[in-house]
Structure formats: structure tokens, C-alpha cells
N, C-alpha and C positions, 0 to 999 in steps of 0.2 A: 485676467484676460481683458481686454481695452473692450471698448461698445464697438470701434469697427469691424474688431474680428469676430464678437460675438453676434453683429450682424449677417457677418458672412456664412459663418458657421449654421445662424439661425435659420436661412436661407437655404442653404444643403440639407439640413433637419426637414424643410420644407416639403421639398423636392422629392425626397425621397419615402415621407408619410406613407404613400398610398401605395408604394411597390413590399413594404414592410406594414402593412396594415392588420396584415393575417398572420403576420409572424411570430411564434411567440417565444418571448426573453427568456431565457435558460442564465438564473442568478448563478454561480461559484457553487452556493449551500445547496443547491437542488443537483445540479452537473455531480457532486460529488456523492450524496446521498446514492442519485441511481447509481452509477458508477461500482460502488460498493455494493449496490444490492443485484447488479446482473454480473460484474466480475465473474468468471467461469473461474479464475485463479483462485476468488477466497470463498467460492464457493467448494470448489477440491480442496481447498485450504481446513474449511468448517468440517467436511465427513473425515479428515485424517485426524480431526479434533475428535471428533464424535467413536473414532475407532479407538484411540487413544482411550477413551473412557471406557469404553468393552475392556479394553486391555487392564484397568483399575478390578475392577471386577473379576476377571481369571485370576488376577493375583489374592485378589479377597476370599477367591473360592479356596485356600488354603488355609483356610480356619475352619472349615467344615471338615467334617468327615467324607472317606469316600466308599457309596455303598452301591453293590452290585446286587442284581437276582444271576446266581452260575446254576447252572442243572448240567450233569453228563452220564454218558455208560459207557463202559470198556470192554472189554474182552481178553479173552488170551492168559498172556503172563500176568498175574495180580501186581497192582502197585507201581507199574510201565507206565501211565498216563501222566505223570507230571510234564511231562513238557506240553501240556495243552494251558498251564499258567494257570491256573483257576485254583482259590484258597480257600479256606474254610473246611465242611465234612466233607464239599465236594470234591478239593482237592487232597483228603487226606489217603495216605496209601494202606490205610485200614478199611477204605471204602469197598466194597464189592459192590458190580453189577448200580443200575442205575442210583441217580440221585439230585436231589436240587435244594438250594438253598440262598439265604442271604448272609452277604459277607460286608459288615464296616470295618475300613481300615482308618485312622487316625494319627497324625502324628501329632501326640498329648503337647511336648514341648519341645518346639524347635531353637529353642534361644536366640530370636531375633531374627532366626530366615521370611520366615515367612510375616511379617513388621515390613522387614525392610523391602523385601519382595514390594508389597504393598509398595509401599514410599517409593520406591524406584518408579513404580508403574503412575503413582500421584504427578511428582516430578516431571514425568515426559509427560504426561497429559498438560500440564502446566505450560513446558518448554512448547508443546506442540498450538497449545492457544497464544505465545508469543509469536509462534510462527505465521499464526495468523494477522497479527498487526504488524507485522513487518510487510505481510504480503498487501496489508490496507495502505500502509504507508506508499507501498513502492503501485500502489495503482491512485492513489490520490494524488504523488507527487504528479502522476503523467498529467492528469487532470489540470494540476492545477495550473503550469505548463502550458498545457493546450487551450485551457481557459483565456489566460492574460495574453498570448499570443493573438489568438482570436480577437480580444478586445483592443490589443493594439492596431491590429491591419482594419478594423471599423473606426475608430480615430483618426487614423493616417486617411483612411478614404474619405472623410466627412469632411476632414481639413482639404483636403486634394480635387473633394467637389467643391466646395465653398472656393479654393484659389482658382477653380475652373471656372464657376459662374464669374467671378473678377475678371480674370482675363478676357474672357469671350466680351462683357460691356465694353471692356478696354479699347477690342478688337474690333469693337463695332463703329466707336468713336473716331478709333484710328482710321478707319475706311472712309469714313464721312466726311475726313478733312485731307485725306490724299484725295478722293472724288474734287474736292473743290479747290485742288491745288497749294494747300496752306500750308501739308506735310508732304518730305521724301515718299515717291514708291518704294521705297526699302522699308520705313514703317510697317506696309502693309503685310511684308513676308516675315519681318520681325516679329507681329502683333500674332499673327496665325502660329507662327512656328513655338512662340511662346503658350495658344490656348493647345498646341498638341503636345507641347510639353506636361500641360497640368494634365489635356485628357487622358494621356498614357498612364502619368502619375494615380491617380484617381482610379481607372482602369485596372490596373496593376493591382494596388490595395486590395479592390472589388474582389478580385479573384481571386485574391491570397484568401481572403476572408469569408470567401462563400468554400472551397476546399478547407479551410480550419473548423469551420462548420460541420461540415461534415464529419471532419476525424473526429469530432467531439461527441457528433451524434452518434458514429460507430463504438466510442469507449463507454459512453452511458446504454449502449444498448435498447437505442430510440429509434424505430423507425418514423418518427416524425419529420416529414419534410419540412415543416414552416417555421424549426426553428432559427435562432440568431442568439447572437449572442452581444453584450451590452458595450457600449463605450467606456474606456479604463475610467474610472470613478477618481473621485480627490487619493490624492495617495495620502491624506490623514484618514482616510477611513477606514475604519476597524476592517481584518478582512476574516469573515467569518468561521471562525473555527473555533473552538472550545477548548478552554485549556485547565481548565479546572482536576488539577490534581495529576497533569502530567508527567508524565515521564519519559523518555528516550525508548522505541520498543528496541533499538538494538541492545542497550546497556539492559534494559528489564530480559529480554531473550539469552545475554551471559550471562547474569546474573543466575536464572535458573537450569542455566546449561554448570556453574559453580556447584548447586544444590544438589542438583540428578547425581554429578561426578560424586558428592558426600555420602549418596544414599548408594552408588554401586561401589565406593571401598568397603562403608561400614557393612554391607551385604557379602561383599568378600571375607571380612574378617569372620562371617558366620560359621566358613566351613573348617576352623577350627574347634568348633564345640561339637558334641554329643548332641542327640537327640535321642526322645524318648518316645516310642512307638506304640501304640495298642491298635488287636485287632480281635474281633468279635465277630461270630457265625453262625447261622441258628438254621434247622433245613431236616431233612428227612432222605433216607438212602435206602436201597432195598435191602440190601445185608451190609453186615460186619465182620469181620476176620479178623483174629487173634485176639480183640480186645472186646470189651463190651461195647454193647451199641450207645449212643448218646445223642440224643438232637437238640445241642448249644457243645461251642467251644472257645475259649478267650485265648489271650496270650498278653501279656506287656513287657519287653525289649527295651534293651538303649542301645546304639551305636555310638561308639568314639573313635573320632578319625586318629590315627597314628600315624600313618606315613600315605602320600599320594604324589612321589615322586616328585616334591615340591613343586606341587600345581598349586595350591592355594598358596604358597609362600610370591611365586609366579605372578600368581592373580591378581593378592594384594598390591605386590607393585607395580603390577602394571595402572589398576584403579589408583592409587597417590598418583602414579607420574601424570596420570590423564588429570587427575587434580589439581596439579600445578601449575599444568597447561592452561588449565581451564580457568586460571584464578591469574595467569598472565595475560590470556587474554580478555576476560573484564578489562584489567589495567590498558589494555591497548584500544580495545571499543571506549574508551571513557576518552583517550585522548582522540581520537581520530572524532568523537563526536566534537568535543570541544571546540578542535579546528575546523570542521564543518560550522559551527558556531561562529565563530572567528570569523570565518569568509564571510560569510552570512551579514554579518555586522559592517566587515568592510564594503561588501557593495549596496548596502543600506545606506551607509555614511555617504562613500561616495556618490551615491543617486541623489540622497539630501541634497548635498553641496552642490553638487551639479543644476537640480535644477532651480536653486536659487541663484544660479546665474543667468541660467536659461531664460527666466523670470525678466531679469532685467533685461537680458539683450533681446525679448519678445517685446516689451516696452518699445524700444529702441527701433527695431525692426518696422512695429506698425506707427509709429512717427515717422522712418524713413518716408516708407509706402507712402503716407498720406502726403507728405512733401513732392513727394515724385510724381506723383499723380496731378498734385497743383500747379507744378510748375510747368508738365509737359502741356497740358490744359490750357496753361496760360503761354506755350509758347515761350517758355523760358530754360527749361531744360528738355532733355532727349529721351526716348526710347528707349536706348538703352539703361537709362538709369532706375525708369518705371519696371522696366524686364529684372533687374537686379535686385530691384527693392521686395518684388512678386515671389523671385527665387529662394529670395534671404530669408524670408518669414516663411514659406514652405518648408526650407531646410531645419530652421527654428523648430517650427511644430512638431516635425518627426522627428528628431532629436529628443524632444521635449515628450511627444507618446511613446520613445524607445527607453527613456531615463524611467518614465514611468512604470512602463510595464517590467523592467529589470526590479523595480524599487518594487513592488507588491507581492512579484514571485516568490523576489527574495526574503520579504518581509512572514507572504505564506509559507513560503521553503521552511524558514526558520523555526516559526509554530510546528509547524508536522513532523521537523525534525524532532521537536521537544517532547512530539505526544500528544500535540492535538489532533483534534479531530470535527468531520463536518459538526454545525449544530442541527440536533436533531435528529442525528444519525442515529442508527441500532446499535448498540456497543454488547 
């Protein structure tokens, strides 16, 4: 940036100190932090997490035993009470008259159901915390979005005040030499029409950027009025996010959506094996009939499935074909990231390039200017060329804070696609 324009610029910084005096700067790494931390989304996101791990746990309660206290009395016909379900001496039909008791049932060895139970329920608790970083990802992207937007229309305005204060000097000079006859009265409505040019310009910005303000305070969940947000930074600057050890959450979310589908075939293929059963009941009843009295009873069983009207044959296939579903669609999330990738890179490049052009015809521009301005001065050239020269380098700027703010989005875009995340953040 040449010393006249960083004059100018300085000038609007100036200007504007004391209306932003109380205001305070909202970095990228802090906008994002709250962001994540008042999201209503990952916060619904974390208790479906949190319910998911209950759900590990039901499936674990299938290595325990399961023990009841039953007590009952009947009446009537002896031996009629079985359909009240209760097992042990309370349910036995040699029971008479009251009784109560405790009954464990057990199922000794299920060959892999109740493993893979487990793992099923591991898996989707897994799947369900990927769900969460996708849901971080897609409230950061907004962020970050509204961030560089923000900081572009604060640029655009500072340029827009700074080509404001110029013109209006301009405008003032202009008046002082049509007063004394030196210049056209058409200067004068030129010089004006020019400083309501920049004021609109400037104006405009202003208010793009106090409403981006806002939305941003509404995504972080701030009720703070004073704050603002910063002018786009050098586009070599790191933009803060942490990338240490990341990964893609869509490709890490099929990946374990691949896993869950292994552990619901091999969980299918269970209900072809036998299981082996024990149950155990220890209790006290008023009487007995036909056999002796006894207070403990056991039992140990196997079942082997034989025929279930090819529902598990059913099952299994249906768990493979969701398998290979599931294993084509990794292969399609891996491309569809890549090309997001891709893109990403292209309008990287393209902004590079861009604004080493920019670069030069900013040079170019505030040479014009300062030519235009000498010669009118000196009565050697016109108004309109000072008006042109005014224009050319405002066009310039915002061109130059639009290249930029595309180039850092995309640069962040790119990180967050990857698996970064804010620094600092709660992970």
C-alpha cells in the first residue's frame, strides 16, 4: 500500500477511534469458540451423544444375570396360574396356596450375541460423536462466513471513508476557485456529486457491517452490543484453526457408519448358533402338592435355532447389502471431499493471482490520483480526470477487500473441511 493511501486510510482510522472506542474486537478464534459453545444444535447434538452411551450400557447389561423377587397366591383349580409369567417355585404348578421367592435367569453362552450387541451399540455411540463434528463443522463453517464478510464490508467502509475525506478536500478547493472565477460552475456540481458518491459508498458499507455484526452476535449467542468485528488481516496470515491430526468429519462419520454396518451383519449371523441358558430360584411357599417340598430349584437348557422361516437368512442379507452400501458410500464421501478440496485450491489460486494484479494496478491507480490531482491544481488538466482517478482506486480497493475476504474464507473453508477446528476450543 503506497504512503498516500495509507494516509488516507490513517485518516478514517482517525475519524472513527472515538465512535469505536467501547467497542470490542471479536477475533475469528473467540467468534468460533462461543459459537460452539452456545449452538443449541451441538448442544442437542452432545445429549444424543450422551444417550448413545446409556444405550452401551443396556447392551452390556447382557452379561449379567437377570434376578427378580416374584411372591404370588392362587386359588381355585391348582396349577391354572401360569399365565401370570413368573418362574422359579413361584411359578411352579406344584405350588399351592401363597409364595415368594428369587429367580436368576442367565444366559451362560450366547456365542457372540450379546459381544456383538455391545459393539453395535459402541459403534453408534462412535457414529453419534461423529455426528457431532459434523454438526461443529456446519455451525463453524456459518461463522466463519459471517466473520470475513463482516470484515470485508469494515474495509470496504474505511477505504470509502478515507476516499470520502479526499473528495470532500477536493470539493472544498473546487469551490474556492469557481468562487474566484478560475474554474467551470460545472466543477462545483461535479466535486459535490463526486463527495455523495464516496458518502453513499462509505454509508452503504457502514450498514452492511453494523447488520453483519449483529448476525454474528446472534450465532455466538452474545448479547453484547459494543461489539465489532476487525478489518480482513494480511491474507498471509495464518487463520486460526488447529489442524493437528485432522481428519475430514464426513469421511471419519462413513467410516464408522462402514463399522456399525460390520458389527449389525456379524450380530446377524448370531442367530444361527444355539445358546445356552441357566436359571436358578431359591423362595419359600405355603404348601406343595404331589411332590415334596423344596426351597432352591436350577435348570440349564440350550436352544438351537432350526428353522425361522428364513428370517435370519433374510437378516443377514439384508445387514451385507447395507454393507456395501455403506462401503460405497465412504468411496463417494472421499471423492465429493476431494472436490471440495479442489475448489477450494482453485479459488485460493485464483485470489493469489488476482490480487497480485490488483497489487500493481493499486500502484498504478494511486500514481494516477496523485497526477490528477496535480495537474488539476495546476490548471492543467480537468475534473473529470481527478473524478476518475478518485473512482478507479475505490474500485481497486474493494475489489482488492473482495479478492481477500474470498481468499481467507476459502483458505478457512479448506482447514474445517480437513478437520480443523477453533484453537482453544473444547474438543
Amino acid at each position: 500500500m503506497s504512503r498516500s493511501l495509507q494516509i488516507i486510510l490513517a485518516a478514517a482510522l482517525c475519524l472513527g477511534a472515538a465512535a469505536r472506542a467501547c467497542a470490542r474486537e471479536l477475533s475469528l478464534a473467540e467468534a468460533l469458540r462461543l459459537a460452539e459453545r452456545n449452538s443449541p444444535r451441538l448442544r442437542a447434538a452432545r445429549l444424543q451423544t450422551q444417550a448413545a452411551h446409556e444405550a452401551v450400557g443396556v447392551a452390556e447389561a447382557g452379561y449379567a444375570p437377570a434376578v427378580s423377587l416374584d411372591a404370588a397366591d392362587s386359588w381355585g383349580f391348582p396349577g391354572s396360574s401360569g399365565a401370570l409369567g413368573l418362574g422359579g417355585l413361584v411359578g411352579s404348578p406344584y405350588r399351592s396356596g401363597a409364595a415368594a421367592g428369587l429367580v436368576a435367569r442367565d444366559v451362560l453362552f450366547d456365542f457372540g450375541r450379546t459381544y456383538y450387541g455391545v459393539k453395535t451399540a459402541e459403534d453408534a455411540e462412535k457414529l453419534r460423536r461423529e455426528g457431532v463434528e459434523i454438526d461443529r463443522y456446519a455451525v463453524d463453517q456459518d461463522i466463519l462466513r459471517t466473520f470475513y464478510e463482516c470484515a470485508r464490508y469494515r474495509s470496504e467502509h474505511e477505504v470509502w471513508n478515507g476516499l470520502h475525506d479526499e473528495t470532500e478536500l477536493v470539493a472544498k478547493e473546487v469551490v474556492r476557485y469557481v468562487d474566484t472565477g478560475q474554474r467551470s460552475v460545472v466543477d462545483r456540481y461535479l466535486a459535490q456529486a463526486q463527495v455523495e458518491e464516496a458518502r453513499t459508498n462509505r454509508n452503504y458499507f457502514k450498514s452492511r457491517m453494523d447488520s453483519t455484526v449483529a448476525r454474528l452476535a446472534l450465532l455466538i449467542g452474545s448479547a453484547d452490543k459494543d461489539l465489532t468485528c476487525p478489518a480482513l488481516p494480511d491474507p498471509q496470515t495464518a487463520v486460526p484453526l488447529s489442524t493437528a491430526a485432522a481428519v475430514n468429519p464426513y469421511i471419519r462419520r462413513a467410516q464408522d457408519e462402514v463399522e456399525l454396518a460390520h458389527s449389525l451383519m456379524n450380530g446377524a449371523k448370531t442367530d444361527y448358533l444355539p445358546k445356552i441358558v441357566g436359571v436358578a430360584s431359591v423362595g419359600t411357599m405355603q404348601r406343595a402338592r404331589l411332590v415334596d417340598r423344596n426351597d432352591y430349584s436350577g435348570g440349564l437348557g440350550i436352544s438351537v435355532p432350526l428353522f425361522d422361516g428364513l428370517g435370519t437368512v433374510r437378516r443377514v442379507g439384508r445387514a451385507r447389502a447395507e454393507l456395501d452400501a455403506k462401503t460405497e458410500e465412504l468411496s463417494a464421501v472421499r471423492l465429493e471431499t476431494d472436490e471440495a478440496d479442489a475448489r477450494y485450491d482453485e479459488i485460493i489460486d485464483a485470489s493469489k493471482a488476482r490480487l497480485e494484479h490488483l497489487e500493481h494496478e493499486q500502484k498504478l491507480a494511486e500514481e494516477g490520483f496523485r497526477v490528477a490531482k496535480n495537474r488539476y491544481f495546476k490548471f492543467q488538466g480537468t475534473l473529470v480526470d481527478l473524478r476518475d482517478a478518485l473512482r478507479n482506486m475505490g474500485r481497486i480497493e474493494t475489489d482488492m477487500s473482495d479478492t481477500r475476504a474470498k481468499y481467507l474464507e476459502a483458505a478457512g473453508g479448506k482447514a474445517l473441511l480437513n478437520g480443523a477446528w477453533a484453537a482453544g476450543a473444547d474438543r
